[in-house]
N, C-alpha and C positions, 0 to 999 in steps of 0.2 A: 845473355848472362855469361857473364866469365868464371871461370873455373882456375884455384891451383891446383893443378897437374904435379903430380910427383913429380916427373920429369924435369920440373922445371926446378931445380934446385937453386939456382943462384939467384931468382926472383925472390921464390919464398924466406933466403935467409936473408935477404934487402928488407921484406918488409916485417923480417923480426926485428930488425934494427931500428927500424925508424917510428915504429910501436913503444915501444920501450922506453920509461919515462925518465926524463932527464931530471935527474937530481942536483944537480949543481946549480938551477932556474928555480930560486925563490918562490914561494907562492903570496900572493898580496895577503893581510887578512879584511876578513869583512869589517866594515864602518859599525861601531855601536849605534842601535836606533835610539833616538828619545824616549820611547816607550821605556826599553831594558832598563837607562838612565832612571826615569821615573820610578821604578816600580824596586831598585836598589836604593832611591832615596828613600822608601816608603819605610823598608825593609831595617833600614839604618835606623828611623824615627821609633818604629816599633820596639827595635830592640832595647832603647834607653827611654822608653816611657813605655811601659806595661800595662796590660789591659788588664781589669780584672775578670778572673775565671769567669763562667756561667755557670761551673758547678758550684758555687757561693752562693746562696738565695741573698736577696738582698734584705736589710732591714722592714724593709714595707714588706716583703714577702711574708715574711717572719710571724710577722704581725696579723695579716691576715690570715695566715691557719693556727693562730691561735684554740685550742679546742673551747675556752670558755666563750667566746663569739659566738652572739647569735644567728643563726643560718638567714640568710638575704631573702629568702621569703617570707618570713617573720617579722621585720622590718618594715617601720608601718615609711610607706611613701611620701615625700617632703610636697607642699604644693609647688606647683608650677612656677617658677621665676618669671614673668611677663614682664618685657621692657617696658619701661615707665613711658607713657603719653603726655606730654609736659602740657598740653590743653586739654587733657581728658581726667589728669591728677593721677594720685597714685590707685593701683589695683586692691579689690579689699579681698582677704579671701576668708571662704565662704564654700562648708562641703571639700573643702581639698583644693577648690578654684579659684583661682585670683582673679576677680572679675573688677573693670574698670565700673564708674559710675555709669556710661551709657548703657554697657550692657547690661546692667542692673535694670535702670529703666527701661530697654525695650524690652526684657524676660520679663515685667513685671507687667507692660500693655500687651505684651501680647498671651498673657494669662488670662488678662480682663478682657480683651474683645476677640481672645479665639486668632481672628486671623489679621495680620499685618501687611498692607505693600510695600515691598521693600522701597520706593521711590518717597511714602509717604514719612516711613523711618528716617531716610535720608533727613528731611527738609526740618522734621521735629525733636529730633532726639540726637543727631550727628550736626547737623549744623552745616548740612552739603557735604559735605567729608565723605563722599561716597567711597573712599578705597581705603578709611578708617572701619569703614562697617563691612566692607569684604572681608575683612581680616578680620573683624570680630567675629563675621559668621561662620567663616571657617572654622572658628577656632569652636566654637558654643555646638557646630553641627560635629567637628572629630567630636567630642565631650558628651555627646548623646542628650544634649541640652535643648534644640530644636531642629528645625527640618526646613529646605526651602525649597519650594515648588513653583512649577512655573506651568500656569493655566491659561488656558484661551478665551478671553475677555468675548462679553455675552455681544451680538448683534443684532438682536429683537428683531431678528429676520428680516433683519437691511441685508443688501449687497458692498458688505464694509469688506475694507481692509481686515485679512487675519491678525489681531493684534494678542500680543502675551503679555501676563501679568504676573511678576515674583513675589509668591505671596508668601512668609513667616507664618507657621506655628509649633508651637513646646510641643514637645514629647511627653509623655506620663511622667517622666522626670523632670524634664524641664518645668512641669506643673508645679511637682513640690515644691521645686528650688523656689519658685515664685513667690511662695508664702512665706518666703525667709529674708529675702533680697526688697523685701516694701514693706513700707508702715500700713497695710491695708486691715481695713477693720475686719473684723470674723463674720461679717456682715457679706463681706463683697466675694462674691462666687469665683473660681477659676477654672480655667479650660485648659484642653488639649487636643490636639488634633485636626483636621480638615475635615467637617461634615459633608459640606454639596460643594463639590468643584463649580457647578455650573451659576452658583452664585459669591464667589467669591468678589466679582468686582464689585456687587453688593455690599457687601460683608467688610470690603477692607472701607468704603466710603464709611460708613460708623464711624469708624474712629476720626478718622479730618472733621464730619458733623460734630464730633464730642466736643476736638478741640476748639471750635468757635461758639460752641454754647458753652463750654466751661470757660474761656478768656470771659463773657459776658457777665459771665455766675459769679464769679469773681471779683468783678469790677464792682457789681452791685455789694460786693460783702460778703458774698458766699464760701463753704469752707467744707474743710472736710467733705469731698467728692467722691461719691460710690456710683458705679455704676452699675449695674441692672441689665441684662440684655433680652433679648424678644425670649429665647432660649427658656429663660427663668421665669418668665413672665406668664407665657403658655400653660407650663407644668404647674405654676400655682394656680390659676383660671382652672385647668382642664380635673385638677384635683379634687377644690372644691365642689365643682359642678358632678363630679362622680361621686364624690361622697354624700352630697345632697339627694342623689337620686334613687342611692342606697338604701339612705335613712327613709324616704321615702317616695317610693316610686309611683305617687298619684298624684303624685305636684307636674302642676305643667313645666316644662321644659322654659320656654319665656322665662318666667316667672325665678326659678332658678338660674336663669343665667343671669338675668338682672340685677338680684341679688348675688351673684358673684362680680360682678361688676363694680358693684357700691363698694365691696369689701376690700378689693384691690385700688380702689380710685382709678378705675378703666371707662371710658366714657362707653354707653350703650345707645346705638342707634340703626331704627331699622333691625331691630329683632338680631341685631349681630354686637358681639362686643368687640370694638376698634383696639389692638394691640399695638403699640408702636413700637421700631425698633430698638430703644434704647431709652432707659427711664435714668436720668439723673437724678441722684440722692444729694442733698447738701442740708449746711444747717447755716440760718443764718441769728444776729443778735449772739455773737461768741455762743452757738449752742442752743439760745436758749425757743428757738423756733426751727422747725422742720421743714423740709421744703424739698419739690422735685420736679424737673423739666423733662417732659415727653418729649422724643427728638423721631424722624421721619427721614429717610433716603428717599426719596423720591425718584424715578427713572424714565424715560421715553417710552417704556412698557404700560405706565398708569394712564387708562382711560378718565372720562373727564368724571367720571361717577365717584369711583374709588379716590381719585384726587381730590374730589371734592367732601368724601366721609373724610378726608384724614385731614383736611380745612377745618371742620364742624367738629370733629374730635380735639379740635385746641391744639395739636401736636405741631413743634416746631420744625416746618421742615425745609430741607437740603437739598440740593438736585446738584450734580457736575454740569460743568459751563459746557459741552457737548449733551448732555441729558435738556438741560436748561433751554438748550436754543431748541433743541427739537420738541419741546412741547411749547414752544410759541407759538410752532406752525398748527399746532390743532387748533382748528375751528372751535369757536364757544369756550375756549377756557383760558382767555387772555386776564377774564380779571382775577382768578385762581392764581395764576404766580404773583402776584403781588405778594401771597403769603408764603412764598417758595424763596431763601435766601442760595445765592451762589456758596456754591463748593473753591 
């Protein structure tokens, strides 16, 4: 390290000299950035076009603190605006809800038969449009209008494939709505809810049964279509028969059920009365005659016994084209499906 030394005078007054800033050497100035540029032109604009204060409330302001306004939760809520479906028509609304025509119809079968597949929805009431009916159901499940669920399809204690099933049904609301959205008579019952998971692939087969015995009902002239389900059916049977035994309790049993059987037009056989799942109502001659078609699921779980009561009970029945083949394979009951139509 170097040191000035006192001593050293003629060094230290050298390098007060050459310290020492030369004033006579110009200094450059710095270049304007584009930015500066920029933000003087900004500056410029602003000055000859004026912004209006923020202390000014604006007109609309104004307006809305009006004190004679009524406070926004008082204010009854406008229905939903639903993009128009150019194959689906316009949305009706109904309760606050713009509901298109499909969804009318399926809130209205799936009141009548409880529970719906959704693949079965697809094919009847959408037209294949499968990602028309996603969007419905979204829309109906925010809306507390139904619910969809997805179950594990029965295997009658095969070594199957786990397969799943998305099955539709109303809410206790979505029950109501149903009675407002169909021309259904006060006749015809409606539901809510998922009773037995473990039968729903059951349960959703009814309705495809329905629709190929109502296309038939139809064709013959039939009209005006109720239906009826096992549900309904039971509770009238099981009523009767209580109340008969009330009135009086030294009648034989047989004898009262029999006579519950006559009353409902339920076929009796073998000391048992045959129920079937699904009892179609119609009228035919415009009204002026009555008439109704007992309908039958049938499934790979029916022994050839029980298949054969629900043969001799007259009921028209159904089986899936998987249900179907595998009661071929049973011994002894080839000529039984002759009265069993494919699903």
């Amino acid at each position: 390290m170097r040191l000035d030394l006192p001593r050293d005078p003629e060094v230290a007054e050298r390098r007060k000299v050459d310290t020492a800033p030369d004033a006579a050497i110009p200094v450059p100035e710095a270049p304007v950035s584009p930015l500066t540029r920029r933000i003087d032109r900004l500056l410029e604009m602003a000055r000859h076009h004026p912004v209006r204060s923020n202390e000014q409330p604006s007109p609309r302001r104004e307006r809305s603190r009006r004190p004679d306004r009524e406070p926004s939760v008082e204010r009854t809520c406008e229905p939903e605006q639903r993009p128009r479906r150019t194959r689906a028509g316009v949305a009706e609304e109904i309760r606050g809800l713009r509901l298109r025509p499909e969804e009318q119809k399926l809130i209205a079968e799936a009141g009548r038969f409880r529970v719906l597949a959704v693949d079965d929805i697809v094919r009847s009431i959408y037209g294949g449009d499968k990602r028309a009916l996603q969007s419905d159901l979204r829309f109906l499940e925010e809306k507390g209008v139904l619910s969809v669920a997805s179950v594990a399809a029965r295997n009658d204690g095969l070594r199957l494939l786990s397969r799943r099933i998305d099955a539709v049904s109303l809410t206790r609301q979505g029950e109501s709505l149903a009675r407002e959205v169909s021309a259904f008579p006060s006749e015809q019952k409606l539901y809510h809810g998922m009773v037995k998971p473990r039968e729903v692939e059951h349960d959703t087969q009814i309705y495809r049964a329905y629709l190929k015995e109502a296309e038939t009902i139809e064709r013959a002239g039939g009209r005006s279509l109720r239906v009826e389900l096992d549900f309904e059916l039971k509770a009238k049977v099981y009523r009767a028969i209580h109340e008969a035994r009330k009135a009086d309790p030294e009648r034989e049993i047989a004898e009262i059920r029999r006579e519950a059987a006559a009353r409902f037009d339920l076929p009796y056989l073998d000391n048992r009365i045959e129920i079937p799942d699904a009892r179609i109502h119609y009228e035919m001659d415009q009204g002026a005659r009555a008439a109704f078609s007992d309908i039958e699921v049938v499934t790979a779980a029916y022994r050839p016994g029980h298949l054969r009561a629900k043969a001799q009970a007259g009921f028209r029945m159904y089986a899936s084209a998987s249900d179907y083949g595998r009661l071929a394979k049973v011994e002894d009951e080839h000529h039984l499906l002759d009265w069993v139509m494919e699903l």
